[in-house]
C-alpha positions in Angstrom: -30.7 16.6 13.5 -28.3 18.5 11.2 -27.9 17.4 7.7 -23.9 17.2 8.4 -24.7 14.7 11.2 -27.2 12.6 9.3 -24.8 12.4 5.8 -22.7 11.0 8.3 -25.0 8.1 10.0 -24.2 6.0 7.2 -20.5 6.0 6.6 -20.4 5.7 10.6 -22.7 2.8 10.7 -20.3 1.2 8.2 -17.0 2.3 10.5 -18.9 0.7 13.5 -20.1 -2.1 11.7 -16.8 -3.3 10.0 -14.7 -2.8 13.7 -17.3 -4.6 15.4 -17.5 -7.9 13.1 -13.5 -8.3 12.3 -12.9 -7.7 16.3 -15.3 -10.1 17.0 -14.0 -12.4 14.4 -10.6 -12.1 16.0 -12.4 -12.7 19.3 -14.1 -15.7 18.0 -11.2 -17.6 16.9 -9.0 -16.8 19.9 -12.0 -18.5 22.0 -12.8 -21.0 19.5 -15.7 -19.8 17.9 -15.8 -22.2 14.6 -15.6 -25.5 16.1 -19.1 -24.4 18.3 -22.4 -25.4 16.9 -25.2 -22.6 17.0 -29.0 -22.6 15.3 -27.4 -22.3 11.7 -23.8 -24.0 11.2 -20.9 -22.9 13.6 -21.0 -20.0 16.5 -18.3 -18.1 14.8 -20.3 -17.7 11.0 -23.7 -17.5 12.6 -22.4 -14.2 14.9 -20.4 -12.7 11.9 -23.7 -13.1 9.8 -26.0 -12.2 12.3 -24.2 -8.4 12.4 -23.6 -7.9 8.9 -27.5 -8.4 8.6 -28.1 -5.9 11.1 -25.8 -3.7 10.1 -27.9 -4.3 6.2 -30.6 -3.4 7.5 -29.7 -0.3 10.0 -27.8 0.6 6.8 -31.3 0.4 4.9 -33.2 2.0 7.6 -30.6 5.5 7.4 -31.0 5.2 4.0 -34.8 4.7 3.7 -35.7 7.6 6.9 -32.8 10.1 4.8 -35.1 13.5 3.7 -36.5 14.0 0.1 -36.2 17.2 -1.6 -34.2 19.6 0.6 -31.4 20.3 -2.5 -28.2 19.6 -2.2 -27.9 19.4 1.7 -31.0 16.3 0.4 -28.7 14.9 -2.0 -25.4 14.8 0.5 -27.7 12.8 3.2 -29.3 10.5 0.3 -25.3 9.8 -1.0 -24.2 9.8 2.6 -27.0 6.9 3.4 -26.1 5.2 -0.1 -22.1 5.1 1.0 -23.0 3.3 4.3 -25.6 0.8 2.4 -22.9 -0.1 -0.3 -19.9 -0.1 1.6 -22.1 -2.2 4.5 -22.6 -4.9 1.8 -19.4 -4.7 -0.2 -16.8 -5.0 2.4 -18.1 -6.8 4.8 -19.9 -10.0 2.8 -16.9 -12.3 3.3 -18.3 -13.2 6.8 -20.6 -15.0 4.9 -17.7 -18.1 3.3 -14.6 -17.2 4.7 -13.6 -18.2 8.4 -10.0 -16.7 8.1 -9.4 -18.4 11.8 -6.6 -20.9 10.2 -5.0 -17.7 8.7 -4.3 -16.2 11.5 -3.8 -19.3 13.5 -0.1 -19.0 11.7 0.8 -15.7 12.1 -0.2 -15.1 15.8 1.1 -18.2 16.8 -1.6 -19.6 18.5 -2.7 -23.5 18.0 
């Protein structure tokens, strides 16, 4: 695999991961996710959670299988796989408090 592509499989993993778990969260309080029970609290938390952890760890994974010493085309994979991990944990770790499913509840009009 090029080093372009693999810079790239972090940030893209991040893309995929943050569209997947906000248009599942949508999904999940259209259907009624939060008032669900599942193994550890309510559907709609435990499937948010569930793909930000797996999104961690694939993030950890890119990061931990980039290449060592191959100069800067190294370092560009490396920063590449440290952008998805970051990015991964920063911006997607309100899934783990926040339900948001009231929020919307007023603005889309559904009850």
């Amino acid at each position: 695999m090029s080093w372009p592509v693999q810079a790239l499989l972090g940030p893209g993993l991040w893309a995929l991961a943050f569209a997947g778990i906000y248009s599942l969260h949508g999904v999940g309080c259209a259907w009624g996710w939060p008032a669900r029970p599942a193994p550890l609290g309510d559907l709609q938390s435990f499937t948010l959670i569930s793909l930000w952890l797996i999104a961690l760890i694939g993030a950890a994974l890119i990061l931990w299988r980039s290449p060592e010493g191959k100069g800067i085309s190294g370092d560009i994979v490396k920063a590449g796989g440290w952008i998805g991990l970051v990015s991964t944990a920063l911006t997607l770790f309100p899934v783990l408090g926040l339900s948001g499913c009231e929020l919307t509840a007023g603005i889309t009009g559904i009850e």
